[in-house]
N, C-alpha and C positions, 0 to 999 in steps of 0.2 A: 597347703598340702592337700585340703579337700577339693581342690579345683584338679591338683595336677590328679590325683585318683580319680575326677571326674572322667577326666580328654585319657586317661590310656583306659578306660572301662568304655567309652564308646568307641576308642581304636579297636581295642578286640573282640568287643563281644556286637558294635553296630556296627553303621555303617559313614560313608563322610556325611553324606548328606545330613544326617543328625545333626553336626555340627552347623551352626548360623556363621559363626566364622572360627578359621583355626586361632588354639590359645596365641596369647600375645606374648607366651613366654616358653611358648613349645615349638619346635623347625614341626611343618607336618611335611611329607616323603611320599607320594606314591611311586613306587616302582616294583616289580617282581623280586619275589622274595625265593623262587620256586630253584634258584641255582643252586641254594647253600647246602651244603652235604654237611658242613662243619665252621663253628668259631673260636676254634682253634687253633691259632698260627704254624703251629706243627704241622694241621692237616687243611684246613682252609684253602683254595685255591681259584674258590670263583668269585666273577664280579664283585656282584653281592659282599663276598668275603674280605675283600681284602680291600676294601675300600674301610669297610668297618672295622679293619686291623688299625688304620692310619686315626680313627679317631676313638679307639679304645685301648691301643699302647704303641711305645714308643720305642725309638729304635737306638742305638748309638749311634747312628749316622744317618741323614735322611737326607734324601733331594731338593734342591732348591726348587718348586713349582713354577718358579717365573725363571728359570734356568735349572735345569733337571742334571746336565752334566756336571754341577758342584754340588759337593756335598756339605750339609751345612754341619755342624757338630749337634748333639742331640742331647742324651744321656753323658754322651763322652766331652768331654768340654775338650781335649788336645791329648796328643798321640804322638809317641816316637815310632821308627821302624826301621828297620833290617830288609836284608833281604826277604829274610823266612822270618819275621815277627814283626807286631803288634805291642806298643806297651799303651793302654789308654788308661786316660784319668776321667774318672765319672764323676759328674756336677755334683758338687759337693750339696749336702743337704737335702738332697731329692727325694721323694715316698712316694708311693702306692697308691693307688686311692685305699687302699684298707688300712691305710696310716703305717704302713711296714719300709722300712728305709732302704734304698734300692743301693743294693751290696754290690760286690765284685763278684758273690756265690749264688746272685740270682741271675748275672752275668751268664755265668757257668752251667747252671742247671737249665734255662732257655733254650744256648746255643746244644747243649750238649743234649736235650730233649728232642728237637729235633731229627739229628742223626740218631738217636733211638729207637725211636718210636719207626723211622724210615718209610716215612710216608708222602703221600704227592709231593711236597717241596723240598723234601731233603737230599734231592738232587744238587740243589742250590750248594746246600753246607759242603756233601761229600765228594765235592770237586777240588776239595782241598786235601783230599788223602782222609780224610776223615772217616771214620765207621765207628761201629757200637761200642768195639773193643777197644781202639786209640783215642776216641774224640775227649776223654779225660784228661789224657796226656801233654793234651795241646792248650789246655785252658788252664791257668794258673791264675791265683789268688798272690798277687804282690803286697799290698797292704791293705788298710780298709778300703783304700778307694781306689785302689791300682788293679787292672787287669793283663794280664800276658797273654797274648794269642798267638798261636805257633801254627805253623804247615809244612810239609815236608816236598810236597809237590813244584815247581819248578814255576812260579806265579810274584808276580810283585805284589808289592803291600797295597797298591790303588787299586786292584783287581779285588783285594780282599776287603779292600774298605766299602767298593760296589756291592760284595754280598752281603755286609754287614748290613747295607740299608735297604734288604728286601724285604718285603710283608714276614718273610719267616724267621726273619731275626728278631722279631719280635721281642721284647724282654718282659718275661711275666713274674708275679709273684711266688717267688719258692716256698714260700711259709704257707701261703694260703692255698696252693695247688697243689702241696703234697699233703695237705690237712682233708684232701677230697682225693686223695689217691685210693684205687679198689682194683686188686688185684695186679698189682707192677705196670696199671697204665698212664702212670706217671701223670695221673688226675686227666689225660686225657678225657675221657665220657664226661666230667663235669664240664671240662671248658668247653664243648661242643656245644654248650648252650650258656655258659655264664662266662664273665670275663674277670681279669687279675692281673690289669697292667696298668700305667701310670699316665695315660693320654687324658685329652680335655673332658672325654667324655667313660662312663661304664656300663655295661648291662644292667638294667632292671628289671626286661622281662624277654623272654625269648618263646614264641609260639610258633615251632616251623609252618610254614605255608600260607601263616597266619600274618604276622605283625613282630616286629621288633622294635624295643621301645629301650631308651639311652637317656639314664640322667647327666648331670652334669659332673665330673668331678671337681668341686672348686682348688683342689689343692694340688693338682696338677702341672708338676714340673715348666710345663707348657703356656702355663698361665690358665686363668679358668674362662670359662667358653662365658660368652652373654647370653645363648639362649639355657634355659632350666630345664628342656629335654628333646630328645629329636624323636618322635613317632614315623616308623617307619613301616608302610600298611604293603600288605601284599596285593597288586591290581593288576593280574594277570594281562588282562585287557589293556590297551595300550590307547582306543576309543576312550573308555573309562578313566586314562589316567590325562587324555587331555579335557575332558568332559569337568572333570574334578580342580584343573587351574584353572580354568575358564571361571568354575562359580566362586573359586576363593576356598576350595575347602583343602584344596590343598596350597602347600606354600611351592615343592616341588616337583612334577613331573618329570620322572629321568627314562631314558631309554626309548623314546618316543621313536615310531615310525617317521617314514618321510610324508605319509598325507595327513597325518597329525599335524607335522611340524609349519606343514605347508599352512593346513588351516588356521592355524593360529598365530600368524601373521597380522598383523593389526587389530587382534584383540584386545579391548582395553582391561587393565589392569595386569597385563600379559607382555613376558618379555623374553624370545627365544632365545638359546645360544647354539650355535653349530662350535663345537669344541675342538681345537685339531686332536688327533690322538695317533697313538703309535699302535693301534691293533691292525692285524693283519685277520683277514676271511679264508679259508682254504679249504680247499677238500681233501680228506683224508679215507684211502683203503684199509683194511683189513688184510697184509698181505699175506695171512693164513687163516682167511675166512672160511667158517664150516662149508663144506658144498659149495664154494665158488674159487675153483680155485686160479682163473685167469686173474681176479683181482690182485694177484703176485704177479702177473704179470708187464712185465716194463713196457710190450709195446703196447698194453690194454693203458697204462699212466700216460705213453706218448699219445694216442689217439685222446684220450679225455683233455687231454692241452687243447687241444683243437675244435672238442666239442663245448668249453668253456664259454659262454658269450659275454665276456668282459666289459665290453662297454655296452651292452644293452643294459648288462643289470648296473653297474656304475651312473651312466648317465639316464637311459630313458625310465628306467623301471627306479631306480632309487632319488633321481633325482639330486645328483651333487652331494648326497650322503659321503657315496664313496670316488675311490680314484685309482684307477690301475695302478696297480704294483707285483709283480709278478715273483720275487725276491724275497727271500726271508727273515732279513733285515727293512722295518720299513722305513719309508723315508724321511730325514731328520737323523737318522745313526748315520755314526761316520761311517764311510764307507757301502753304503744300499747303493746295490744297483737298482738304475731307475729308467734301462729301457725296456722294450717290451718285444720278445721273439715272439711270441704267440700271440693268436688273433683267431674270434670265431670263424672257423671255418670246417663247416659239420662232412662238408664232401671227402677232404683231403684226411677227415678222422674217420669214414666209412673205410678209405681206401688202406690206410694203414692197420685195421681191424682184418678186413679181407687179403693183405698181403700176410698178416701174423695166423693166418686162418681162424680166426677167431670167428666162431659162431653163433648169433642169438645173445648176446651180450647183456647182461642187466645185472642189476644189484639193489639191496634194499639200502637206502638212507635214512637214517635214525637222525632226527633234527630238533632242535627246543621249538617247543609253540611262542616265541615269544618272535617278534619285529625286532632284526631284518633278517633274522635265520631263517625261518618258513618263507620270508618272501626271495631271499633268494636262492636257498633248496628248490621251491616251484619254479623258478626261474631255470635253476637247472636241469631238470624235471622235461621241462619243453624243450633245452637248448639240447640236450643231449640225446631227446628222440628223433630228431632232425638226424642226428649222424647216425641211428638206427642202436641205441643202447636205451634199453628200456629203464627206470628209476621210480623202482616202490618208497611213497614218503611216508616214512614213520613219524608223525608230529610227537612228543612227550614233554614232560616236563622238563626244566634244564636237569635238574641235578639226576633226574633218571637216565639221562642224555649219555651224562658224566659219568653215572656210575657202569653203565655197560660198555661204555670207552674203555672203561679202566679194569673193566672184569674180560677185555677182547672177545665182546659177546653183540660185533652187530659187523656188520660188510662195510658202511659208510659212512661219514658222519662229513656234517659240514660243521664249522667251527670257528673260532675265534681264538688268537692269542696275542699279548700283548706281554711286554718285555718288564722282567722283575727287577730291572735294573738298570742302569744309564751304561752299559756298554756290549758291544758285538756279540762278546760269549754268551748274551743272554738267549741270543734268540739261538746262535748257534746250535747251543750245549743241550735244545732238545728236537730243532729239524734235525740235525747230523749228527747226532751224539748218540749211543744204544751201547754205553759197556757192559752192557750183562751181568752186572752187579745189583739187579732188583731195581736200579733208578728208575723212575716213572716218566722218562721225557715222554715226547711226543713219536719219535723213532720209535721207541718200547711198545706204546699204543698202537702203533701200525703192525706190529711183529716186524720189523724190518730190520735186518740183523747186514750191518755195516761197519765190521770191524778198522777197514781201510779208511774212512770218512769218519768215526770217530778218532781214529790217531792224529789225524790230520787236525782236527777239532781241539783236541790237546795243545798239539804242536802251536797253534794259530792266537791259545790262550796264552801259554808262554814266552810268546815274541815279545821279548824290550825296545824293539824297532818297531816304535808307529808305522811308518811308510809301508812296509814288510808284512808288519799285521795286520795294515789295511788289504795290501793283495791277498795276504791268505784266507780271508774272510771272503773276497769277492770271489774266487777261486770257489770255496766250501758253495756259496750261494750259486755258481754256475752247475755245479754237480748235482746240487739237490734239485734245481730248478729244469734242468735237462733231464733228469731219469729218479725219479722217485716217486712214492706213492702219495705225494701229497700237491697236487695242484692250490699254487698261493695265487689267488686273485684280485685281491681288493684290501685296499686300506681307507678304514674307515673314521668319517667325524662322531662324535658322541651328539646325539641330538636332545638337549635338555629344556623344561621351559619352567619360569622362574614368575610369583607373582613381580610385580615393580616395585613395590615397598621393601623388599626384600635387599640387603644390603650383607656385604663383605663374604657373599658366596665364591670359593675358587676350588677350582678340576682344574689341574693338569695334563700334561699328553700319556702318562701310563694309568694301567688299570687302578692302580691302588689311592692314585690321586685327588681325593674328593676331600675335601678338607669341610668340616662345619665350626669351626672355633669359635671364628669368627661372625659368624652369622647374626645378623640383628633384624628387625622390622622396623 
């Protein structure tokens, strides 16, 4: 115990280099820590976050990592179903790490926290007909270890078992989070920095901007992890987080740029991964930004297609990072379209500016300082002055990035999103989805008010005709991708580098997919 008190008292109050080498029983992590607004699966929604949902609680249902379209059973060991219902039976015997036995009414009080609270991920839930007022109604207590789960909306039971195993189905402790409940926030404010679910690992110390540090829980439904804590430092710098695998001081370096990853190429001790992944890059307007108001305008979105330089930043400037994809669905989902209408061409995006009379064209972009957002914002920055639209770059922190997205308090943002789920509706339900019911998609954060494209979006979820619901998906992606405020450009690798003694590390192709259970030296 006095050792582990040693290694998280030089995580947070020094620096690596103190360290001669990391503990032999602790993961060390450098990556930015600057995204997290929250760890709270209710409210949780970045990187950072929800990577840290999948090793501090568990879901009923989760993704196979070496195959993401089956769902493996989790909490729920098997399930009947209905049309409109759910009956699951939960692994018998299972606890908390706080030693509290995981019921059917913490089942209940999770999902149904969620739609409560109604915050960034509850879009997810309330695509099931669900809100503050019915989401009780649909969640029933069968016996001790039986759950009922109902929806009214016009959806199969595999569409429902997708949302079950997204970061925000999380299943937390009821006991223990309504024991830190203050003011009907449903213990909200405490989970924002402390954890209460049944995954390999839990919070032990949370210091935003700072360091986050995870012991082990050995009694974890999951089985208990081999390492006794993950130290997870905050290294802005991305120089600095390959500077730190190189000496051994750290065990991970995540999120690396492309001349990081380039350099570290026959490093000894030193072992890189280019990871496929399912995120998409995109630029997204403000299309009721204060004092700019052409940014609403469609033929100002058609011209920025044009002033795009897709494969400059894909191939010359990032170096095989990324790979065009133009389509909101990326590639790997059934059904992504994978050709490419659009192609830099800065003339043909003057000319369409000057036939919409648009004047003097500019906007400000609010961007994370972190690699490969800043590098390819500057990338746009140049490509965009070429067609004569000028691009103020706002560098900030991620989660300040986040939060003025989400308060519709900036003109531009370049961006990243990646799919909560293993099917279409996911990316769907927030490029073309905006029902004006408070949901936080992506649509919502542009102001973009698309009542005909979200019905359609409905319609597209409800099909029981695979074949059928693959066209209407690719239909929804031609519409957004022809006239909307959000130019999708790039789908990108994850670029990580791993000392070589390091053993039974696995990431997946969604955001949430970082798995440490297994992890040994």
């Amino acid at each position: 115990m006095i050792k582990k008190l040693i290694a998280i008292s030089i995580l947070l109050t020094g620096s690596f280099a103190a360290m001669a080498a990391t503990p032999p029983n602790a993961l060390v992590v450098a990556q930015s820590l600057d995204d997290v607004t929250s760890l709270d699966p209710a409210q949780g929604f970045e990187l950072t976050s929800v990577q840290t949902f999948t090793n501090i609680y568990q879901r009923l249902v989760q993704s196979d990592p070496q195959n993401p379209t089956q769902l493996k059973p989790t909490l729920a060991t098997s399930w009947k179903s209905t049309a409109h219902s759910l009956t699951l039976t939960l692994l018998d015997k299972a606890q908390f790490a706080s030693g509290n036995p995981i019921r059917p009414e913490d089942v209940i009080f999770s999902l149904g926290r969620v739609v409560k609270l109604n915050l960034a991920p509850s879009f997810i839930l309330t695509q099931l007909g669900w809100n503050k007022d019915n989401v009780d109604s649909h969640l029933q207590k069968i016996d001790a270890n039986t759950i009922k789960i109902t929806w009214d909306v016009n959806v199969g039971p595999s569409f429902v078992l997708s949302l079950l195993s997204a970061p925000a189905s999380s299943i937390v402790d009821e006991k223990v989070v309504e024991a830190h409940e203050k003011n009907g926030d449903l213990g909200h404010s405490w989970l924002n920095n402390h954890s209460a679910g049944s995954g390999p690992f839990k919070i032990l110390k949370y210091t935003p901007h700072e360091a986050l540090v995870l012991a082990a829980n050995k009694t974890s439904p999951a089985g208990a992890p081999k390492m006794q804590m993950i130290l997870m430092k905050n290294v802005p710098d991305a120089a600095t987080r390959q500077l730190l695998i190189e000496q051994g001081d750290a065990d991970i370096a995540r999120n690396l740029g492309s001349d990081q990853f380039q350099s570290l190429q026959g490093k000894p001790g030193v072992k890189t991964l280019a990871l496929p992944y399912a995120s998409l890059y995109y630029l997204m307007f403000n299309t009721q930004a204060k004092n700019n108001p052409v940014l609403g305008n469609p033929k100002f979105w058609e011209a920025a297609r044009w002033a795009f330089d897709y494969k400059g930043i894909a191939v010359d400037l990032m170096r095989g990072q990324f790979q065009v994809q133009q389509s909101f669905l990326p590639q790997g989902f059934k059904g992504a379209l994978t050709d490419q209408p659009y192609r830099y061409n800065p003339e043909k995006a003057k000319q369409i500016l000057k036939d919409a009379g648009i004047k003097n064209p500019h906007f400000k972009l609010i961007v994370s300082n972190q690699p490969p957002y800043l590098d390819v914002a500057q990338a746009l920055q140049a490509s965009f002055a070429k067609a004569g639209i000028t691009v103020e770059l706002i560098p900030g922190i991620s989660s300040q990035v986040s939060n003025e997205v989400k308060e519709h308090d900036y003109e531009a943002t370049v961006s990243a999103w990646g799919p909560d789920y293993f099917d279409p509706n996911t990316n769907a339900s927030t490029f073309a989805y905006n029902p004006g019911n408070g949901s936080k998609t992506l649509a919502w954060r542009a102001n973009w008010q698309i009542p005909a494209l979200s019905k359609m979006t409905i319609a597209a979820r409800a099909e029981t005709n695979e074949a059928k619901r693959t066209e209407m998906y690719q239909v929804l992606q031609r519409r957004v991708r022809e006239s909307s405020p959000f130019v999708i450009g790039l789908q990108n690798k994850k670029l990580v580098a791993i000392r070589d003694n390091l053993k039974g590390y696995v990431q997946g192709i969604t955001p949430d997919m970082v798995y440490y259970q297994n992890v040994s030296k």
